[in-house]
N, CA, C and O atoms as CSV, one atom per row, in Angstrom:
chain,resi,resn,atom,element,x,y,z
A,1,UNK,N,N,0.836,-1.174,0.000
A,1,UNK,CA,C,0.000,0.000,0.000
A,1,UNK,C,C,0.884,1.240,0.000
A,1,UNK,O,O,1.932,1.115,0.634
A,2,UNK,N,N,0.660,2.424,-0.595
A,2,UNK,CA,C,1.493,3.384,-1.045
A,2,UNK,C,C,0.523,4.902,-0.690
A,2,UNK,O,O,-0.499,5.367,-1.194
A,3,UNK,N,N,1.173,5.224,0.109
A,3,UNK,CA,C,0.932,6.387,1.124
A,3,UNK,C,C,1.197,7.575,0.575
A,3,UNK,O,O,2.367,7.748,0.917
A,4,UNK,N,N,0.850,8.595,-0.111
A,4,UNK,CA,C,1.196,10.345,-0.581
A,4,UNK,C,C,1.055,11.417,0.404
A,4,UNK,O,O,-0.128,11.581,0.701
A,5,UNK,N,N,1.715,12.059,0.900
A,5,UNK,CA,C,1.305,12.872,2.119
A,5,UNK,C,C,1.844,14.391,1.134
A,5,UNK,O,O,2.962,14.404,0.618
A,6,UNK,N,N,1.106,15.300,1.029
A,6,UNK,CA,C,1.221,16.433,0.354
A,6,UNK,C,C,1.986,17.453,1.450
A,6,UNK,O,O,1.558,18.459,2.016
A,7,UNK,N,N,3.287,16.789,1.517
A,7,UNK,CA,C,3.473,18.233,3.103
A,7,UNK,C,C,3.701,19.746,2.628
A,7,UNK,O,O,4.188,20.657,3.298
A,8,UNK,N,N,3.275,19.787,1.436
A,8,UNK,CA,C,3.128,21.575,1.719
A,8,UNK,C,C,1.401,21.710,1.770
A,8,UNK,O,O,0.892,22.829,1.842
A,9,UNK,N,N,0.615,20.546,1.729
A,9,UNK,CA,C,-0.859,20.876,2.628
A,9,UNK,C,C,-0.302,20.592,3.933
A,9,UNK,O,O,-0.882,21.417,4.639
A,10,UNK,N,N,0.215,20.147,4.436
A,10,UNK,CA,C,0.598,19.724,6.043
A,10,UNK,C,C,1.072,21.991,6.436
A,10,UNK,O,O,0.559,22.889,7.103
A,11,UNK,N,N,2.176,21.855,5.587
A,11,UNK,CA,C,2.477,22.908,5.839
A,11,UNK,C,C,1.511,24.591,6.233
A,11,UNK,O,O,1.688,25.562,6.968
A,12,UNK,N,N,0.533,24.155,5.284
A,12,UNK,CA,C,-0.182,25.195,5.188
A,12,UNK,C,C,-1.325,24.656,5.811
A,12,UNK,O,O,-2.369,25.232,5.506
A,13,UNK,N,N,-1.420,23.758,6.560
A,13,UNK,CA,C,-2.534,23.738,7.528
A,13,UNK,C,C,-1.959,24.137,9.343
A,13,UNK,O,O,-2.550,24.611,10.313
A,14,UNK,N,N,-0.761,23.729,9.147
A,14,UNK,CA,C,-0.150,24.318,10.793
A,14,UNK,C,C,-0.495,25.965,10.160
A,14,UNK,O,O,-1.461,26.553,10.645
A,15,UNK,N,N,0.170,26.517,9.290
A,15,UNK,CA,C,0.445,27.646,9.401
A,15,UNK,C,C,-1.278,28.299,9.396
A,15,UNK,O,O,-1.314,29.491,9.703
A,16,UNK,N,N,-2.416,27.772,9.143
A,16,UNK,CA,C,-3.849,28.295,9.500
A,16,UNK,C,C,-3.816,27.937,10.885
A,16,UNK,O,O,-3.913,28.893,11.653
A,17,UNK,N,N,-3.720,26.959,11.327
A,17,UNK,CA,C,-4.411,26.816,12.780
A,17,UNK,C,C,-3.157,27.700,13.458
A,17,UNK,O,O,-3.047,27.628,14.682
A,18,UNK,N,N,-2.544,28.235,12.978
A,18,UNK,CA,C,-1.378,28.991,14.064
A,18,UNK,C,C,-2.198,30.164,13.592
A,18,UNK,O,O,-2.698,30.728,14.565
A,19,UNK,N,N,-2.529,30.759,12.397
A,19,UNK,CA,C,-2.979,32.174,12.741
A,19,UNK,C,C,-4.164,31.998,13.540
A,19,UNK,O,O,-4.284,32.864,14.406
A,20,UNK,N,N,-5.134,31.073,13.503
A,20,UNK,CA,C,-6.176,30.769,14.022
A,20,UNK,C,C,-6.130,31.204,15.627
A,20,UNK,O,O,-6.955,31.829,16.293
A,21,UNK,N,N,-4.650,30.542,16.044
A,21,UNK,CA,C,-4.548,30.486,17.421
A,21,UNK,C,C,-3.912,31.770,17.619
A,21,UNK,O,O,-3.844,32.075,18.810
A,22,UNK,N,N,-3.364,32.721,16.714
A,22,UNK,CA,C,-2.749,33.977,17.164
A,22,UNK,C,C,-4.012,34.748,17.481
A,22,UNK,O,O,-4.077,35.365,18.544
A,23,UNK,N,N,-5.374,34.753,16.325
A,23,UNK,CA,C,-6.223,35.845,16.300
A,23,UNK,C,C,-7.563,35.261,17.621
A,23,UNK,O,O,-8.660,35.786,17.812
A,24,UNK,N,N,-7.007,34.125,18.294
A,24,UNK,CA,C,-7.556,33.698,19.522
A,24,UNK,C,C,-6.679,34.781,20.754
A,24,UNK,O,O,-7.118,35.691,21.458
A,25,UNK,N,N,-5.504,34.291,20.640
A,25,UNK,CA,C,-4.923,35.392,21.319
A,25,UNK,C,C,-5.004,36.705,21.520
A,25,UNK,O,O,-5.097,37.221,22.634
A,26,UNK,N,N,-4.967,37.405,20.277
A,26,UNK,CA,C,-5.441,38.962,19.837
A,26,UNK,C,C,-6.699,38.912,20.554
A,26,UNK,O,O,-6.734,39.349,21.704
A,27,UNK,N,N,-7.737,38.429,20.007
A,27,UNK,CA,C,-8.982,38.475,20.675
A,27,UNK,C,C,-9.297,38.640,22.054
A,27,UNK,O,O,-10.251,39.254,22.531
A,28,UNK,N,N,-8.246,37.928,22.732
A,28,UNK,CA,C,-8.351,38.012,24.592
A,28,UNK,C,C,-8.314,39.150,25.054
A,28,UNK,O,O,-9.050,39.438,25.998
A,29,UNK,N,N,-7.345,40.186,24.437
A,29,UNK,CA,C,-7.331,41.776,25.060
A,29,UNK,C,C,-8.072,42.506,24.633
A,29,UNK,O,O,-7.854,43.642,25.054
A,30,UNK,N,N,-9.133,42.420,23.772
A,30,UNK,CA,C,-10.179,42.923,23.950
A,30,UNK,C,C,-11.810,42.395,24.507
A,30,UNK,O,O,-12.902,42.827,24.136
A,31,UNK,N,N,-11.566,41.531,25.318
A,31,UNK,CA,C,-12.571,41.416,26.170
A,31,UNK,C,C,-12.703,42.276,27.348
A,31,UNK,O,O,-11.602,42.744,27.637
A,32,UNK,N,N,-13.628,42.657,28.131
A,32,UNK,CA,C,-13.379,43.506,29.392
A,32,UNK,C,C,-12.723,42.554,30.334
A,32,UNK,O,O,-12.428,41.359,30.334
A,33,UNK,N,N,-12.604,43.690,31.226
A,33,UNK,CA,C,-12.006,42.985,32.830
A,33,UNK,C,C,-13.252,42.869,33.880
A,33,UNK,O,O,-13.268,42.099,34.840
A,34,UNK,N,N,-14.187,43.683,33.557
A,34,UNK,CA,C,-15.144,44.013,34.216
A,34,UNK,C,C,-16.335,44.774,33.963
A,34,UNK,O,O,-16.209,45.986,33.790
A,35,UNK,N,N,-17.243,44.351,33.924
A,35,UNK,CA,C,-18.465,45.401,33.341
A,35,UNK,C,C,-20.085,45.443,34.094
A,35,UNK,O,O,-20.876,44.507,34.218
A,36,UNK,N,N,-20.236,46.910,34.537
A,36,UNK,CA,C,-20.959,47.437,35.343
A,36,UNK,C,C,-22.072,47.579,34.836
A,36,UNK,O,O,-22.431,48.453,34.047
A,37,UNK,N,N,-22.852,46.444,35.413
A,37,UNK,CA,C,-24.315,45.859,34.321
A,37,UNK,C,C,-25.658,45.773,35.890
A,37,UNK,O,O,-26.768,45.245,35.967
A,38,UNK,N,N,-24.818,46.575,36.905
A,38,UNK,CA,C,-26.184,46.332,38.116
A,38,UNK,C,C,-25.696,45.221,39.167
A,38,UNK,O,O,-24.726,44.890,39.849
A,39,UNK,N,N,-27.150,44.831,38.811
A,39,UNK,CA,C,-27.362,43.427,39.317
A,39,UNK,C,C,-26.952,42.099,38.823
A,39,UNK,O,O,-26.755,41.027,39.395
A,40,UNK,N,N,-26.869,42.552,37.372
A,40,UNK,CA,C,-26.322,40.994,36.530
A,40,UNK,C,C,-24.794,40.958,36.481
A,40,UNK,O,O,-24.269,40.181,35.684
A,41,UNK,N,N,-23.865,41.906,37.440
A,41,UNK,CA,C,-22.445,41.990,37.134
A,41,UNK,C,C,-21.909,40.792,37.548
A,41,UNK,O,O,-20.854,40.322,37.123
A,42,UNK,N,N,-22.486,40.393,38.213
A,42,UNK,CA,C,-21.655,38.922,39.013
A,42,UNK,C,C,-21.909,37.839,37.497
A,42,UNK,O,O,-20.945,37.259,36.998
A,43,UNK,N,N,-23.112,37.727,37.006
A,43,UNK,CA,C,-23.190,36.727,36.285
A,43,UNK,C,C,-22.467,36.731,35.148
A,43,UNK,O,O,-21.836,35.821,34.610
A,44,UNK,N,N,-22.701,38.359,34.708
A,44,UNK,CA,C,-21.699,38.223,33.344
A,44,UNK,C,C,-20.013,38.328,33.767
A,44,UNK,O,O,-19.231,38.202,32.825
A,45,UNK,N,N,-19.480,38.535,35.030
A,45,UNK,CA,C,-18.007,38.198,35.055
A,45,UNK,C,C,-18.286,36.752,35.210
A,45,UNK,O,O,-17.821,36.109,34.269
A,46,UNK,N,N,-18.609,36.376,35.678
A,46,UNK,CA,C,-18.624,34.441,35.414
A,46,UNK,C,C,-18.347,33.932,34.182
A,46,UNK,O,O,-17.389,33.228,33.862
A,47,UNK,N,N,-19.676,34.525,33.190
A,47,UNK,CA,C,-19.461,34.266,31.797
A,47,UNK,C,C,-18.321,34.804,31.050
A,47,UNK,O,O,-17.831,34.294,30.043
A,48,UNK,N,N,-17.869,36.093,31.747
A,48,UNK,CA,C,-16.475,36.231,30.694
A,48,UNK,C,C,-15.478,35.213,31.459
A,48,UNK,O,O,-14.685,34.620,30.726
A,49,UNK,N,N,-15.436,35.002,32.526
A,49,UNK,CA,C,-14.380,34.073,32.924
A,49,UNK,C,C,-14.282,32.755,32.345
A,49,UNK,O,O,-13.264,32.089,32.158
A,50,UNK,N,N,-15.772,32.405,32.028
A,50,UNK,CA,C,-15.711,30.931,31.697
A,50,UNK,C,C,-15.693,31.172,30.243
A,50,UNK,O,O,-15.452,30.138,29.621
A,51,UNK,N,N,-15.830,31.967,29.683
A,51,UNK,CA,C,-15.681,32.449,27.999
A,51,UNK,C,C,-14.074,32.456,27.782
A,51,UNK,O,O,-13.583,31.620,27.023
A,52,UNK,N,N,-13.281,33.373,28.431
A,52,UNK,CA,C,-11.956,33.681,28.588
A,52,UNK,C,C,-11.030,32.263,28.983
A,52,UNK,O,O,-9.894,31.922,28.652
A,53,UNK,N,N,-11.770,31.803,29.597
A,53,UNK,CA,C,-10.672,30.181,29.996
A,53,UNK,C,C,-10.506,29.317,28.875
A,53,UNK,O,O,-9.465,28.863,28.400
A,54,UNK,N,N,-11.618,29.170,28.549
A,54,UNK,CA,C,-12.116,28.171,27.244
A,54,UNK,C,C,-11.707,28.814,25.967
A,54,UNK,O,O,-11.394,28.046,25.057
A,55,UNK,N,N,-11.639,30.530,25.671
A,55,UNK,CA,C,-10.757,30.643,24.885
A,55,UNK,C,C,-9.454,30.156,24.828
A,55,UNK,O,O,-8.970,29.720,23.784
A,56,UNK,N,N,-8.900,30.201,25.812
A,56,UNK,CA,C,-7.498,30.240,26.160
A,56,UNK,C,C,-6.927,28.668,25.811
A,56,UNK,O,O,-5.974,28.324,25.112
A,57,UNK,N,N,-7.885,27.881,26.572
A,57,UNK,CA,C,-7.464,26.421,26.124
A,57,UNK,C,C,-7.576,26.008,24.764
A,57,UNK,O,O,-6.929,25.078,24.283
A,58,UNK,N,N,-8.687,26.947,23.941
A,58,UNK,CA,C,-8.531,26.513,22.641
A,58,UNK,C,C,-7.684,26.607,21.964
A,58,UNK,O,O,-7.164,25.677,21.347
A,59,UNK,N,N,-7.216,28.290,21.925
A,59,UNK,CA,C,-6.065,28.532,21.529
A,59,UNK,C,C,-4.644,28.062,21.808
A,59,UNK,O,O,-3.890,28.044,20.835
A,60,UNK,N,N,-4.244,27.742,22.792
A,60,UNK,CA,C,-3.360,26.267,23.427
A,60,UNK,C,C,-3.153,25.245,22.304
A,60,UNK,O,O,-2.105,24.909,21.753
A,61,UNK,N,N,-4.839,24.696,22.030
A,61,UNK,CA,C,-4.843,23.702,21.259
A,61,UNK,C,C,-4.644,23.682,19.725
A,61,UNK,O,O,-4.405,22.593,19.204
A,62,UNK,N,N,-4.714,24.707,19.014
A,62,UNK,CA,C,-4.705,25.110,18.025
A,62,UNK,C,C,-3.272,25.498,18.062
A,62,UNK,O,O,-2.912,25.501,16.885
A,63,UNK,N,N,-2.419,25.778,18.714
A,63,UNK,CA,C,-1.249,26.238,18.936
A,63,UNK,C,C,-0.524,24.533,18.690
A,63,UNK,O,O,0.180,24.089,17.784
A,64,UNK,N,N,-0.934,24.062,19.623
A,64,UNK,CA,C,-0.400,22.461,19.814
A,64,UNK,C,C,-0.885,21.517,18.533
A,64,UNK,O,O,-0.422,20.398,18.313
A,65,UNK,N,N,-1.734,22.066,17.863
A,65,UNK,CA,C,-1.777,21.088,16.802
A,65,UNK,C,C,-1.228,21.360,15.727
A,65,UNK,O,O,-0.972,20.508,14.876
A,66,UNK,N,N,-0.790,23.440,15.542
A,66,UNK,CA,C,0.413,23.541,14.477
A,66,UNK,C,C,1.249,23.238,14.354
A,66,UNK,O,O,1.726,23.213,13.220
A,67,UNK,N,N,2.058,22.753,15.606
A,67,UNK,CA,C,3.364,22.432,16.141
A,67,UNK,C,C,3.237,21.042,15.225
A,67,UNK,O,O,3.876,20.804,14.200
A,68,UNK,N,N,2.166,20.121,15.916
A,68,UNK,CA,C,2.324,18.939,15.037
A,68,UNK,C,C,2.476,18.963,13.849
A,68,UNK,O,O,3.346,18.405,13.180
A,69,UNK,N,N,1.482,19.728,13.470
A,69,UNK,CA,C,1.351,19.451,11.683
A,69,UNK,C,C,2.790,19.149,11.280
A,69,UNK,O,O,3.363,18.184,10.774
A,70,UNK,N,N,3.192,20.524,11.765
A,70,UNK,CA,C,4.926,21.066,11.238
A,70,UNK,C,C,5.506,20.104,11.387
A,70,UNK,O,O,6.015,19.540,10.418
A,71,UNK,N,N,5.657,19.405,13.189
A,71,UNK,CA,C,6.763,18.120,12.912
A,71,UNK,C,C,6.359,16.831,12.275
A,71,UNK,O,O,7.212,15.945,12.317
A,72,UNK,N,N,5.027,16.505,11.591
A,72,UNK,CA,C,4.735,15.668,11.293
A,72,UNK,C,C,5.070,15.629,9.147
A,72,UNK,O,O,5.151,14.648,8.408
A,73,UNK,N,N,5.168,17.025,8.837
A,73,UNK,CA,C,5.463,17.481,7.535
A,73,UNK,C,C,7.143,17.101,7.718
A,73,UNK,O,O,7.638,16.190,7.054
A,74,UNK,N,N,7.978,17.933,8.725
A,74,UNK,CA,C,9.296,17.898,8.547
A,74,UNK,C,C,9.483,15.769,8.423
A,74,UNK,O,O,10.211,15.212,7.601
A,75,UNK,N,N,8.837,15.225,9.200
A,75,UNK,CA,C,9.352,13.795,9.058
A,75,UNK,C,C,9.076,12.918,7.867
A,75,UNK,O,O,9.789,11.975,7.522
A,76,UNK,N,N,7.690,13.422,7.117
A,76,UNK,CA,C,7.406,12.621,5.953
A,76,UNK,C,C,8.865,12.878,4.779
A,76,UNK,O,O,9.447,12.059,4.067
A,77,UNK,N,N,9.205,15.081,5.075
A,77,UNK,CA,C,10.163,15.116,4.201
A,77,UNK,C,C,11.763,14.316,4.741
A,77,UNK,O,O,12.808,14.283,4.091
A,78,UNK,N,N,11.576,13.892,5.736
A,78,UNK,CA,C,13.359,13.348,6.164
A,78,UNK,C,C,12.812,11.609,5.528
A,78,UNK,O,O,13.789,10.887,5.327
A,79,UNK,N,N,11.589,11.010,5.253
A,79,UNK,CA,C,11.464,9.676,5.145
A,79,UNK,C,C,11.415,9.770,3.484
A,79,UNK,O,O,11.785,8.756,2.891
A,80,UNK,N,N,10.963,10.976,2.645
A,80,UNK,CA,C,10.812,10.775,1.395
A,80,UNK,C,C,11.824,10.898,1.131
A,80,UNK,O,O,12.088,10.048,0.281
A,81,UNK,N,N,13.107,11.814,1.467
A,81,UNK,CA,C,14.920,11.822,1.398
A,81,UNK,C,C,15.224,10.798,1.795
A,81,UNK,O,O,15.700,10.420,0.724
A,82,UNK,N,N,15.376,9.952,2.453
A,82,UNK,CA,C,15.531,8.423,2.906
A,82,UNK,C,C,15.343,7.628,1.731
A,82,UNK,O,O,16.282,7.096,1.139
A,83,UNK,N,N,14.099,7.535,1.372
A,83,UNK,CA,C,13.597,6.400,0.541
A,83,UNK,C,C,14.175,6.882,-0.945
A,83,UNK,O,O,14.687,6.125,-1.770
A,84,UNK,N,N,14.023,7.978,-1.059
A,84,UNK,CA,C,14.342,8.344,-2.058
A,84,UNK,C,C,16.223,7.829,-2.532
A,84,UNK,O,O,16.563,7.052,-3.424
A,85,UNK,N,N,16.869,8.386,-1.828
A,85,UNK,CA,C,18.469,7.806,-1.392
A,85,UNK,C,C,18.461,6.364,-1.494
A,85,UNK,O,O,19.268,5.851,-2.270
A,86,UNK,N,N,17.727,5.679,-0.876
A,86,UNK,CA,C,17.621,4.188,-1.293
A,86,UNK,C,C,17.384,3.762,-2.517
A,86,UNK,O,O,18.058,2.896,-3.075
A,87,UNK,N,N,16.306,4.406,-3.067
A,87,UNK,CA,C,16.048,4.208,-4.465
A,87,UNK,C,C,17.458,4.169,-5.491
A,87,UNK,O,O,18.130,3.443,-6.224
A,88,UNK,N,N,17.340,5.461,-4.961
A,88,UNK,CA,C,18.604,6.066,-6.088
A,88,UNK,C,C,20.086,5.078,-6.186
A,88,UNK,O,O,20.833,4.910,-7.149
A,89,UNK,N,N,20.168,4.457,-4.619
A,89,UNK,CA,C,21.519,3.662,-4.653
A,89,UNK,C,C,21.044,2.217,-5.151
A,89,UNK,O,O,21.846,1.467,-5.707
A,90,UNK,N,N,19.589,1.821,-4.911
A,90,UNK,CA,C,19.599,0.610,-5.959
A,90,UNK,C,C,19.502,0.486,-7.303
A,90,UNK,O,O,19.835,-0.579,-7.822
A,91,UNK,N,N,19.002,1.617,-8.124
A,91,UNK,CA,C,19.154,1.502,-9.123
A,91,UNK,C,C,20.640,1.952,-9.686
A,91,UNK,O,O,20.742,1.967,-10.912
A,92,UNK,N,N,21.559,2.242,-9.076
A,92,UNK,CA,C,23.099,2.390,-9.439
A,92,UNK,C,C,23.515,1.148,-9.484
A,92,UNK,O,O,24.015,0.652,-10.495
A,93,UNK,N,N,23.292,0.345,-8.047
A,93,UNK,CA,C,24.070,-0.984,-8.192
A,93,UNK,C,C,23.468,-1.924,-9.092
A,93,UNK,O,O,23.692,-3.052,-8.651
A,94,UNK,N,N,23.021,-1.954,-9.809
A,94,UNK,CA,C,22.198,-2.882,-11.363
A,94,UNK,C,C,23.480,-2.706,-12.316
A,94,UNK,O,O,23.459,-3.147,-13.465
């Protein structure tokens, strides 16, 4: 069975989920710190807290899965230089 891995789609999918996870980041400093709504202030700092956390872990994750892409692109290209080198030295020794 014969496997094609396109690593400049590998490539250019870390490099989306990394802007993905930058404009998660960007996004955090403009949420408030605090907002003077009465009576409902307690509830909506809850909700930005629990909005703001769960951003944060996403972006983490989106961060952590560009990383992969990337090292998972750099290894297909060190195994297609491999195989490739093999190739090349068996068809010399014929």
């Amino acid at each position: 069975m014969t496997l094609y891995v396109d690593v400049a789609v590998l490539r250019d999918s870390a490099d989306a989920m990394m802007k993905i996870a930058d404009d998660f980041d960007s996004a955090a400093s403009s949420i408030p710190d605090a907002a003077d709504t009465g009576i409902g202030a307690p509830a909506l700092a809850g909700m930005l807290a629990l909005f703001t956390g769960r951003a944060s872990e996403l972006q983490t994750a989106l961060a952590s899965y560009s990383v992969a892409l990337d090292e998972c692109a750099s290894e297909y290209e060190a195994q297609d230089a491999a195989t490739a080198e093999e190739v090349n030295a068996a068809l010399w020794e014929k």
